[in-house]
C-alpha positions as CSV (number, residue, x, y, z in Angstrom):
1,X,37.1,90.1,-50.1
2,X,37.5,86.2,-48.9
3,X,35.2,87.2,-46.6
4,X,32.5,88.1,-49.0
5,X,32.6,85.4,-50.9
6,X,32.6,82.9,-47.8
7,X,29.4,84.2,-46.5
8,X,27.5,84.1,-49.3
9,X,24.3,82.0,-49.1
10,X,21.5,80.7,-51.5
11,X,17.9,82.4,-50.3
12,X,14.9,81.5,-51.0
13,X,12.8,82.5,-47.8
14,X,12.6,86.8,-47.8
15,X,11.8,88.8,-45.2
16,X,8.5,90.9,-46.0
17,X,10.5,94.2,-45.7
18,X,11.6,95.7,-49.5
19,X,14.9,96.9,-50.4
20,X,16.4,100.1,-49.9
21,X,16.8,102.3,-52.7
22,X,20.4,103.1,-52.0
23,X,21.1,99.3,-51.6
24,X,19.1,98.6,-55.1
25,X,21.6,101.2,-56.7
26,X,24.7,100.1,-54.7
27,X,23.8,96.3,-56.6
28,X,23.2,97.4,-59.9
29,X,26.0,99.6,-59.9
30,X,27.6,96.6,-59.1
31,X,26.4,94.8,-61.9
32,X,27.5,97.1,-64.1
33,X,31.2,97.1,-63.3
34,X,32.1,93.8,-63.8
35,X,33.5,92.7,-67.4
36,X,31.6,92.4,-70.1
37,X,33.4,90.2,-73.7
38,X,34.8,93.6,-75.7
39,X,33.4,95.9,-73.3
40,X,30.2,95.1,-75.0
41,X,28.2,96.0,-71.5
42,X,24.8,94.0,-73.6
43,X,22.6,93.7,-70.5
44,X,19.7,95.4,-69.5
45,X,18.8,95.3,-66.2
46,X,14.9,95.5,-65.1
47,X,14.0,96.0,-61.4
48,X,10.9,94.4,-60.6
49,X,8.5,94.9,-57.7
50,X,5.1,94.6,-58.6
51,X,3.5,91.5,-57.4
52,X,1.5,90.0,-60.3
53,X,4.7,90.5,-62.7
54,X,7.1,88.1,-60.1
55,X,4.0,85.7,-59.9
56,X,4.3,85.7,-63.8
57,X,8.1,85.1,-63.6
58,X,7.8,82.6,-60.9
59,X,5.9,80.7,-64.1
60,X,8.9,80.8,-66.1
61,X,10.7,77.6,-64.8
62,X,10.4,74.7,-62.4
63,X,12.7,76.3,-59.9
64,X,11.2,79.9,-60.1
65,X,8.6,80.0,-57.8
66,X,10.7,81.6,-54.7
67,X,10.5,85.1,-56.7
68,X,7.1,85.2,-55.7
69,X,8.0,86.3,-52.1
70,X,11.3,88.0,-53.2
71,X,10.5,91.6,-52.1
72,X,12.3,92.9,-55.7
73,X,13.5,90.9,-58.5
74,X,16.2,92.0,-60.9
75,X,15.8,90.6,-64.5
76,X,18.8,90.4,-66.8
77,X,18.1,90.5,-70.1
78,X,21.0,90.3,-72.8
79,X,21.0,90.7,-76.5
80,X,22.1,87.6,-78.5
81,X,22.2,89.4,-81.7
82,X,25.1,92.6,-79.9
83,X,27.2,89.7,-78.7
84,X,28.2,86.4,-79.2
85,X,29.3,86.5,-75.6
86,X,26.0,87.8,-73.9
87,X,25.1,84.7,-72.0
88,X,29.2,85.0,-70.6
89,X,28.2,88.7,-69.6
90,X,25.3,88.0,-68.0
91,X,26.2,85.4,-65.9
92,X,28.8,87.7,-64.5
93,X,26.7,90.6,-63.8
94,X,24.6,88.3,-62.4
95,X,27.5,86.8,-60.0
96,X,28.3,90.7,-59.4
97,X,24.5,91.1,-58.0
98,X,24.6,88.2,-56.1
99,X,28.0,89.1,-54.2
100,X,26.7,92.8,-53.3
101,X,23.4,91.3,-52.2
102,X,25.1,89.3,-49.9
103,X,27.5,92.2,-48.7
């Protein structure tokens, strides 16, 4: 487990290859499993792909722009209104995706 969260790395240069399907399901299986506050599991996830929809998210912020070359892009979308706790549960599925990406 140490060793997962040791070599863990921020990316923002992607290879041109896309992402297995297994490996996509292997993350947000992932995801899923981590805690959520009162088991709430609030998050959505949406898997992204298409080209002109990352360049729109790239948009979003000043730091965003790497999605564009990201071969997939998984959005996280939580409820505000199902949980007082959804930006707490997203941030850890979030963290969840990031470790099994790197693994």
């Amino acid at each position: 487990m140490h060793e997962i969260f040791t070599k863990r790395r921020s990316v923002r240069h992607y290879q041109k290859k896309g992402v297995e399907e297994e490996k996509l399901k292997e993350i947000l299986k992932a995801a899923m499993s981590g805690p959520s506050g009162h088991n709430s599991r609030i998050w959505e996830f949406v898997v992204v792909g298409d080209h002109k929809t990352k360049e729109k998210l790239a948009e979003s912020g000043p730091w965003a722009d790497f999605v564009k070359e990201a071969p997939v892009v998984i959005v996280i979308v939580g409820d505000e209104k199902k949980s007082k706790l959804w930006l707490e549960d997203c941030s850890i599925a979030a963290g969840y995706i990031y470790l099994e990406a790197a693994n």
